[in-house]
Each structure stands twice: as C-alpha cells, then as structure tokens.
C-alpha positions as CSV (number, residue, x, y, z in Angstrom):
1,X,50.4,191.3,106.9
2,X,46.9,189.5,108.3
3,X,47.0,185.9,106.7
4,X,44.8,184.3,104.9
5,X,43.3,188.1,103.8
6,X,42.5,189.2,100.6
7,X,45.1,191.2,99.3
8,X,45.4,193.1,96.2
9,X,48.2,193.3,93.7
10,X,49.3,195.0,90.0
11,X,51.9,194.8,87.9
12,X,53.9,197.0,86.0
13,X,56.9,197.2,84.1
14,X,59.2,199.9,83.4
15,X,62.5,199.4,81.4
16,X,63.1,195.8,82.0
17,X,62.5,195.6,85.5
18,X,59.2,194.2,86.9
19,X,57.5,194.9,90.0
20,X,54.1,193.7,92.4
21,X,52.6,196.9,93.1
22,X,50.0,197.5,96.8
23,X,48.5,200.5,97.9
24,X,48.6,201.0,101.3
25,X,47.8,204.1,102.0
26,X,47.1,204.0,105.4
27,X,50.0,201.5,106.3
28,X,47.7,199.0,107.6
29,X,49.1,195.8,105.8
30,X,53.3,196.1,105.4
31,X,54.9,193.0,103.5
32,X,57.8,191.6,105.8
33,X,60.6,189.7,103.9
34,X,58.6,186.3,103.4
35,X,55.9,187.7,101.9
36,X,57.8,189.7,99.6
37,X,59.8,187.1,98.4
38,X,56.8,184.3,97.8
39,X,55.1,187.3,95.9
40,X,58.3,187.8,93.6
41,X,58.6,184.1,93.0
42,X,58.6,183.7,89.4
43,X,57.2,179.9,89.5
44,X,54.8,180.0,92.8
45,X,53.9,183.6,93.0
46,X,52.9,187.1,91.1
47,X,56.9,187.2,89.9
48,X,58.7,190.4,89.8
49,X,61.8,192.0,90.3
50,X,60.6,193.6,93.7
51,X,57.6,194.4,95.6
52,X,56.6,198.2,96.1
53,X,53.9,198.8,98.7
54,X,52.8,202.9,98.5
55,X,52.0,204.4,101.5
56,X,51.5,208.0,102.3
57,X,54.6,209.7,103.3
58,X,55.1,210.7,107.1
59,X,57.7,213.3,106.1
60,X,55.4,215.4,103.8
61,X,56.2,213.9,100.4
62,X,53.4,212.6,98.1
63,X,53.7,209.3,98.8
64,X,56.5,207.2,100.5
65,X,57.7,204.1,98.2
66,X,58.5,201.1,100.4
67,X,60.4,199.2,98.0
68,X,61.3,195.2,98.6
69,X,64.0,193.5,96.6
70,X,62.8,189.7,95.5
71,X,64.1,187.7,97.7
72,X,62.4,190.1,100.5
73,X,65.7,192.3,101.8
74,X,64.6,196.2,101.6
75,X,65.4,198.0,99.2
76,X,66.6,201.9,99.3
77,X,65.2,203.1,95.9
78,X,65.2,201.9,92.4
79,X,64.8,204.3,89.3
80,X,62.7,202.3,87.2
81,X,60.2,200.9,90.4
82,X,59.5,204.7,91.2
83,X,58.7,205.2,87.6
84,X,56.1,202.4,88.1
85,X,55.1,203.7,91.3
86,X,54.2,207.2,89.6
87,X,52.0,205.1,87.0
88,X,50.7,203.0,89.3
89,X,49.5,205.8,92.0
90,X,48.0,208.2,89.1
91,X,46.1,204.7,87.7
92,X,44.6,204.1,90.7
93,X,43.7,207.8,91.1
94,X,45.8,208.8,93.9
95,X,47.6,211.3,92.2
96,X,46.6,213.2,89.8
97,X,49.7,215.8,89.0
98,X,52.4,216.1,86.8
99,X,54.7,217.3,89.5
100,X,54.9,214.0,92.0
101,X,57.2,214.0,95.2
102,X,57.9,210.6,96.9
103,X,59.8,209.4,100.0
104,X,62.1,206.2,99.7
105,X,64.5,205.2,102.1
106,X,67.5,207.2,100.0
107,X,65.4,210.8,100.4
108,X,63.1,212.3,98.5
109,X,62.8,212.1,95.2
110,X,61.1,214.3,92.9
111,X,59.5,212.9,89.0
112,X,58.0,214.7,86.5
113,X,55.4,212.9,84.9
114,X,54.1,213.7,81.0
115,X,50.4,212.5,81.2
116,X,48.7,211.5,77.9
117,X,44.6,211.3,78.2
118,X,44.8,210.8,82.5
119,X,47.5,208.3,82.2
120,X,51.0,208.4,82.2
121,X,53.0,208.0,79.2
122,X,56.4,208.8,80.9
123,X,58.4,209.0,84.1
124,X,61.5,211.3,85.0
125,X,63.0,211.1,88.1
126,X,65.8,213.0,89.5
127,X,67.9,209.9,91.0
128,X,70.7,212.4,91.7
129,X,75.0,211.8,91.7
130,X,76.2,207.8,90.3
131,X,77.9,206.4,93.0
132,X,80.9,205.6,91.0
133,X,83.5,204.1,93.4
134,X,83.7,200.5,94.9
135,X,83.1,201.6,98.3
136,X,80.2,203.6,98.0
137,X,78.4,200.6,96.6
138,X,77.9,197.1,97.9
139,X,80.1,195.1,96.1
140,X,83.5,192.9,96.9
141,X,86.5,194.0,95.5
142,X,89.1,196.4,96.6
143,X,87.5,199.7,98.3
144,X,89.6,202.2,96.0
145,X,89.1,201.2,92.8
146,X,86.6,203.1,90.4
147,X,85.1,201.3,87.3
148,X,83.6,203.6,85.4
149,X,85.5,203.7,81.9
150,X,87.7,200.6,83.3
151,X,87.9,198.0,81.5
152,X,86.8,195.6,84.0
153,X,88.2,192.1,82.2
C-alpha cells in the first residue's frame, strides 16, 4: 500500500463482529499485516474485528474477499465479514444481484442476499460442514478429542 495516500475506508457490522471495509477492485493497493493491524486498532485506528479489502475474483467468482484478522495475520473466511462484504459491495454499487458468488481463501462461497429498497436487509451464506474436531481447527489440546456436546469444564 503507497504511504502517505489517501485511502478510503467503511465500516460495517454484522452479528457482533466489526470490520474496515476497501474496495479494491483492481488490486492496486493490498493491506500487508501492519497496515491491517494499525487499521483494527481500537484506540489509534478505524477499530474492527478485521480488515476486508474486495477485489475482483481471478477465479471467476463475483468478487474475491481478502479478509485480514486484527492483528494483520490473514484470514481464510469469516461468516459474518462476508455478510458485510455483500452489503458493502451492493452499497457501493458493485453488485447489484441477489444471487452473489465470492472467492475467499477457503473456496467459493455462494450468499443469497434479500434486498429491501436497493440495499440489503440480509445476508445468507452457505459456509458449508462445522469443523467439529480438535484437529481440524487451530487450537491446543489433544488432536482426538471432539467438543461438540462435551462438556468442556
């Protein structure tokens, strides 16, 4: 990213979460792991939860979602940031359908947007199968245990 430049943000919210939103279609301005982090910094910067920059998608999708955790690390896809990022790209006119497909670095993901008066009102996305054991997600603990319906006191 050029510093010193002008550079454009929103915010949106969707279920708790909060993200700093860029349009980029054209890739020219990609937000390494300092940036990302200063702009998530609650006290110094915008504040949010993560940073998503949308870019078109080289793989064919609407648009690609290149999703930042705050403290910069990239992130592979979160369900409530591509509920913003649907918002967000149909705000800023870029889409305009109710049928929206976008790239992230888990796959494609595909959301069906209900529209109300040219803006969206809600989001589903189909985030596909839980990942429901200890090994599939990163976290310490031992690799074979499951948690879901555990009781995990």
């Amino acid at each position: 990213m050029t510093r010193g430049g002008d550079l454009a943000v929103a915010k949106y919210h969707g279920t708790g979460n909060d993200f700093v939103m860029l349009l980029d279609l054209d890739d020219a301005r990609p937000v390494d792991t300092a940036l990302a982090a200063a702009l998530c910094d609650r006290r110094f910067g915008v504040g949010g939860d993560g940073v998503i920059r949308v870019t078109r998608d080289p793989d064919g999708a609407d648009l690609f979602m290149d999703h930042r955790n705050a403290d910069g690390s990239l992130a592979e896809m979160c369900g409530n940031g591509i509920r913003c990022l649907a918002a967000f790209a149909v705000d800023r006119g870029v889409f305009s359908g109710r049928e929206l497909a976008v790239g992230t670095r888990s796959g494609r993901k595909r959301l069906t947007l209900d529209l109300d008066g040219g803006r969206v009102r809600a989001a589903t996305v189909a985030m596909g199968p839980p990942a429901l054991e200890r090994k599939a997600i990163p976290m310490t603990g031992p690799a074979s245990e499951t948690f879901l319906g555990q009781d995990l006191d």
